[in-house]
C-alpha positions in Angstrom: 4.2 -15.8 -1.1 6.0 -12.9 -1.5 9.0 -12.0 1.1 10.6 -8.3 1.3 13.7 -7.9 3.4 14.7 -4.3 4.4 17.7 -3.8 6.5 19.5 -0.2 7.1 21.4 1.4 9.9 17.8 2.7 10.9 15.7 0.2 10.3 14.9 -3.8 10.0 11.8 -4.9 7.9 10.5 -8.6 7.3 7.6 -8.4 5.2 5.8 -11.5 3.8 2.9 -10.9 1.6 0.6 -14.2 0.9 -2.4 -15.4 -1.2 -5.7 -14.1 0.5 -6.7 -16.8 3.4 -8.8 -16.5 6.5 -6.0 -15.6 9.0 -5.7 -12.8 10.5 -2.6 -10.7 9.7 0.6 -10.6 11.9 2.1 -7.2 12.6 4.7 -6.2 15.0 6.2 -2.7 14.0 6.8 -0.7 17.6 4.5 2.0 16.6 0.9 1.2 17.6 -1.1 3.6 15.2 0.6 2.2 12.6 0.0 -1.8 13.7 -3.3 -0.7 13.6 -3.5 1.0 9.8 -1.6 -1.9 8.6 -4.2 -4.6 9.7 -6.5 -2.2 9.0 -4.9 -2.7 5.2 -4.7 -6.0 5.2 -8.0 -7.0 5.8 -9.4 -4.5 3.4 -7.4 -6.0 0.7 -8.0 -8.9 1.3 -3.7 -9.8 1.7 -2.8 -11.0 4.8 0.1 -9.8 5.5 2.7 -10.5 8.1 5.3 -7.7 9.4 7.9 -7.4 11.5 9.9 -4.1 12.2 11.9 -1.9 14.3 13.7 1.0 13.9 15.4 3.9 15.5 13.2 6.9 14.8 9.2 6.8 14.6 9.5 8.6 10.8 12.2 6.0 9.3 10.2 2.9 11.2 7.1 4.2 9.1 8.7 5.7 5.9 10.8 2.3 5.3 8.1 0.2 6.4 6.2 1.8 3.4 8.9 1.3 1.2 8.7 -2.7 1.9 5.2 -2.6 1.8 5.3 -1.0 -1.9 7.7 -3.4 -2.9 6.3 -6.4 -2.1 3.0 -5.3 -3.6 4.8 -4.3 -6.6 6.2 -8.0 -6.5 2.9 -9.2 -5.7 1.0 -7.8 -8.1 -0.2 -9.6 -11.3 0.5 -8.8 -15.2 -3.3 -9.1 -15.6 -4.9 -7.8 -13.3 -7.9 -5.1 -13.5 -5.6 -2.9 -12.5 -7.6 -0.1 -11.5 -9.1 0.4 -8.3 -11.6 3.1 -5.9 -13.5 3.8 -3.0 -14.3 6.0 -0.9 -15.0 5.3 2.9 -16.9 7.2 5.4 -15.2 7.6 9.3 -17.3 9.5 11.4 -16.5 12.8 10.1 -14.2 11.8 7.8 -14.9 10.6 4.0 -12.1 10.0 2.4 -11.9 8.5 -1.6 -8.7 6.9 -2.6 -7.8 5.7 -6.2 -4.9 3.6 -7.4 -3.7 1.9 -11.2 -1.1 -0.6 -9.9 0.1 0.0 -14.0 4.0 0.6 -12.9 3.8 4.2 -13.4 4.6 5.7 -10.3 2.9 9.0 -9.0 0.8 10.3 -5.7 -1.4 13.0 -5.3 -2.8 14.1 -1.3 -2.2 14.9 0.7 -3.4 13.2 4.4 -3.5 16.1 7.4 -0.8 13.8 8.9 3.2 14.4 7.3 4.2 11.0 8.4 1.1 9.2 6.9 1.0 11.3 3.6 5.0 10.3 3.5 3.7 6.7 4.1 1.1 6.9 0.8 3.9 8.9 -1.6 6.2 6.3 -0.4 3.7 3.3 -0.9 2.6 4.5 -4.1 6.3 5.1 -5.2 7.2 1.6 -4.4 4.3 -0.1 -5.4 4.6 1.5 -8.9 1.1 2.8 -8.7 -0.6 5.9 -9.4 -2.2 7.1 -5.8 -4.8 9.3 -5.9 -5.9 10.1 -1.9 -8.9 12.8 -1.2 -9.9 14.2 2.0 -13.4 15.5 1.1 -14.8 16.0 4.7 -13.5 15.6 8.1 -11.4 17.2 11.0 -10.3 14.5 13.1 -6.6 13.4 11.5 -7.2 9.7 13.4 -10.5 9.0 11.5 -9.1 11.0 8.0 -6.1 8.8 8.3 -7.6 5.7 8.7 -10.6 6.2 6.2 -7.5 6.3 3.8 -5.9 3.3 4.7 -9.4 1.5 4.3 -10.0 3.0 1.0 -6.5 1.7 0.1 -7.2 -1.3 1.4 -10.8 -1.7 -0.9 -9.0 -0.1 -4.1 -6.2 -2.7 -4.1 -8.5 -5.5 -3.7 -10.3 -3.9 -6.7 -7.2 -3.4 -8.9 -5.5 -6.7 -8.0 -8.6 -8.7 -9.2 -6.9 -11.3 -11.7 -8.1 -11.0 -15.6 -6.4 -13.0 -17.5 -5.9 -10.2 -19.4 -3.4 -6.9 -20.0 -5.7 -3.5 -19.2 -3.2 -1.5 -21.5 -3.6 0.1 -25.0 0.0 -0.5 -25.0 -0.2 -4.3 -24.3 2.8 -6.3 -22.6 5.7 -4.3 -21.7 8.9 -6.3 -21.5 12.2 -4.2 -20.4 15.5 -5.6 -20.8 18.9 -3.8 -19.0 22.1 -4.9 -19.8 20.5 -8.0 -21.0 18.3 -9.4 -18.2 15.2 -8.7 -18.4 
């Protein structure tokens, strides 16, 4: 299991990330929408999740809980894995692809028609050390765009956290050492 705690003058996060198992995942942030996108997540990943936060504004609440989230999947996430994940999901009139490489190299590319939820994936993406990739290709309701890309997330991670048993890099292993601890 993997436990993230984020505590700030704005915000408290408890986030505990565990192996996949048939529960349904616990989350408790204050902000419905985004209960609902997380669980939305979770099961699409196939990582239950539990997560419990408050906060004093809706943007820090959401922004910090995506910067715990990120963490803990960058904790979670396997040496050798497939790395690499994508799908796309339809919504109604959304269809949104989203594609991800959990390979520690950090970037995002949208954005989402929401500022809060595209600050959620750059966010994500930058804490997760993975390379986001998030396309609206059709679609006018921001609900159903917004939540066609949490889906997507949700079905690319379970693709690129697959275990291996192998390292998908030209490069091999990467060990970094600062100050002498690795």
């Amino acid at each position: 299991m993997t436990v993230v705690v984020r505590e700030s003058k704005e915000t408290r996060i408890r986030i505990a990330l565990d192996e996949p198992m048939p529960a349904p995942p616990t989350i408790s942030t204050t902000e419905p929408f985004l209960d609902h996108m997380l669980v939305a997540l979770s099961k699409y990943a196939g990582v239950p999740f539990d997560i419990h936060a408050t906060g004093d504004l809706r943007h820090h609440l959401i922004e910090d809980v995506a910067i715990a989230l990120g963490q803990a999947f960058a904790a979670h996430t396997p040496a050798t894995c497939a790395r690499y994940g994508e799908r796309t999901v339809p919504m109604d009139d959304a269809l949104v692809q989203v594609v991800i490489d959990m390979g520690g190299r950090p970037y995002y590319r949208g954005p989402l028609p929401s500022g809060l939820y595209d600050h959620f994936m750059r966010s994500f993406a930058d804490n997760a050390k993975a390379t986001l990739h998030v396309r609206v290709l059709r679609g006018t309701d921001r609900h159903h765009i917004v939540e066609a890309a949490f889906k997507a997330l949700g079905f690319a991670l379970r693709e690129a956290l697959v275990e291996t048993g192998a390292v998908f890099s030209t490069k091999g292993s990467v060990t970094l050492e600062i100050n002498g601890q690795a």
